[in-house]
PLY file of the C-alpha trace (Angstrom):
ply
format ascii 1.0
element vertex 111
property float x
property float y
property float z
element edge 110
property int vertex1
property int vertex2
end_header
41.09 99.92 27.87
38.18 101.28 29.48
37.96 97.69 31.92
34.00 98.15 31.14
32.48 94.80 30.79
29.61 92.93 28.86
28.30 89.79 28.03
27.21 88.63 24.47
25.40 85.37 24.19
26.85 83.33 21.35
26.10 79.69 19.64
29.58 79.52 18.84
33.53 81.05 18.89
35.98 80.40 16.28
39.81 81.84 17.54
41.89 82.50 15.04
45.67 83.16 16.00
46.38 84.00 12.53
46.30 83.58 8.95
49.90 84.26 7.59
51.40 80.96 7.12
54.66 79.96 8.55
56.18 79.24 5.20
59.08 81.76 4.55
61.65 79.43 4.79
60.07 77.85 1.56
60.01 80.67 -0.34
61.75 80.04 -3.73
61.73 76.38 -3.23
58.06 75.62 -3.83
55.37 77.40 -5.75
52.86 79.99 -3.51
50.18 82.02 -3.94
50.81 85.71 -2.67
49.63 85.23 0.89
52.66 82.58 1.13
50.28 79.58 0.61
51.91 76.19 -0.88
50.27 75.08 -4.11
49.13 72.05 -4.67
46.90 69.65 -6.80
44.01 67.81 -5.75
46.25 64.81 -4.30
48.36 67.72 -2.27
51.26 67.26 -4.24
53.55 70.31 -4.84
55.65 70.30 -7.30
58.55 68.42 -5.93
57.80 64.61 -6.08
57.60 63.20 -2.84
56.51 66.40 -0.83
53.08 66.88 0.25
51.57 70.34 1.65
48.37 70.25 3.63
45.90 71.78 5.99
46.11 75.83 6.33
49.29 75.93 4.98
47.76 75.26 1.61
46.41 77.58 -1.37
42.48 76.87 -1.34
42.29 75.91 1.93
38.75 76.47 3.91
41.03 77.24 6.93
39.03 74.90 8.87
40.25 71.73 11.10
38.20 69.34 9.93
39.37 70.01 6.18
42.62 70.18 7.71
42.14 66.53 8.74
40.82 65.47 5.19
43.78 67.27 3.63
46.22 64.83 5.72
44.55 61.94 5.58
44.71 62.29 1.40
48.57 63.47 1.38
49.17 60.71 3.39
46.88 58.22 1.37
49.42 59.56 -1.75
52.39 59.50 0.12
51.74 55.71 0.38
50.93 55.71 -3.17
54.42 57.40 -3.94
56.63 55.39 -1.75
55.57 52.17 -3.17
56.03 53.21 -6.60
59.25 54.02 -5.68
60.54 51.69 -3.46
57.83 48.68 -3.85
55.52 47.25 -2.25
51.47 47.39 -2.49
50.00 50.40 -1.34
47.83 50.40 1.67
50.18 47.27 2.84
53.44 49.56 4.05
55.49 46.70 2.64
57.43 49.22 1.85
58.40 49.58 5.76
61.91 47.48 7.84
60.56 44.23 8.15
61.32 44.84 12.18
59.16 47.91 12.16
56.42 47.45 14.93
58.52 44.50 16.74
60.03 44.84 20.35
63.56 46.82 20.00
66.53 45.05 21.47
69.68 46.64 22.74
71.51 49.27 25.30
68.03 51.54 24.51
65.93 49.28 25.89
67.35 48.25 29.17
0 1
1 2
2 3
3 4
4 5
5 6
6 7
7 8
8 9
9 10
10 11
11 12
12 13
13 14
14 15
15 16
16 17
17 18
18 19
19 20
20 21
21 22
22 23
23 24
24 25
25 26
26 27
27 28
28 29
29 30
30 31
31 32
32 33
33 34
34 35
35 36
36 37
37 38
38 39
39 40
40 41
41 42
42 43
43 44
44 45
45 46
46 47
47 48
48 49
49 50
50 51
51 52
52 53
53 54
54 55
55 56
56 57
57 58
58 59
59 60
60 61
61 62
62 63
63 64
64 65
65 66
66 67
67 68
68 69
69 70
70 71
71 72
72 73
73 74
74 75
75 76
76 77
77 78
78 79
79 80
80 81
81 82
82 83
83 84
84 85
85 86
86 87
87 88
88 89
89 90
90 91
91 92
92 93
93 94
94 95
95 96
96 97
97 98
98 99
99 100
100 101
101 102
102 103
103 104
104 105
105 106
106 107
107 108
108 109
109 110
């Protein structure tokens, strides 16, 4: 480093800390592309029934955060598709849920 300085006037910065996802410890579990990146279909279903990958961890993914954002919210619009096909309930309701979920917890915990 030369500690020379200059100044570059710029609309906008996008940081990246890195594109390698943090997926190793799924390797031979789940289907991946060769960068590491989780397949999945439109719904962001892998192929294990009940699991969900999305955001950059993805294949296909535009690596932003707002399609990051749209990736969750549709994994977890399917994830309450999938629980209440498989353990009732409408979908959209969470009537799947503890009936006590969202009530005031009683007990040693909350004293």
């Amino acid at each position: 480093m030369t500690g020379e300085r200059s100044e570059l006037p710029v609309a906008a910065v996008f940081i990246f800390i890195g594109l390698t996802p943090n997926s190793n410890y799924l390797r031979g579990k789940l289907r991946m592309d060769e960068g590491g990146h989780i397949i999945v279909n439109e719904w962001m279903e892998t192929d294990i029934p009940g699991l969900f990958a999305a955001g950059d961890i993805r294949s296909q993914s535009a690596r932003q955060v707002v399609s990051s954002a749209g990736d969750g919210a549709t994994a977890a619009i399917r994830a309450d598709h999938y629980i209440s096909d498989h353990f009732g309930g409408k979908p959209g309701t969470g009537a799947w849920l503890p009936s006590n979920v969202g009530q005031p917890q009683t007990g040693a915990a909350n004293a």
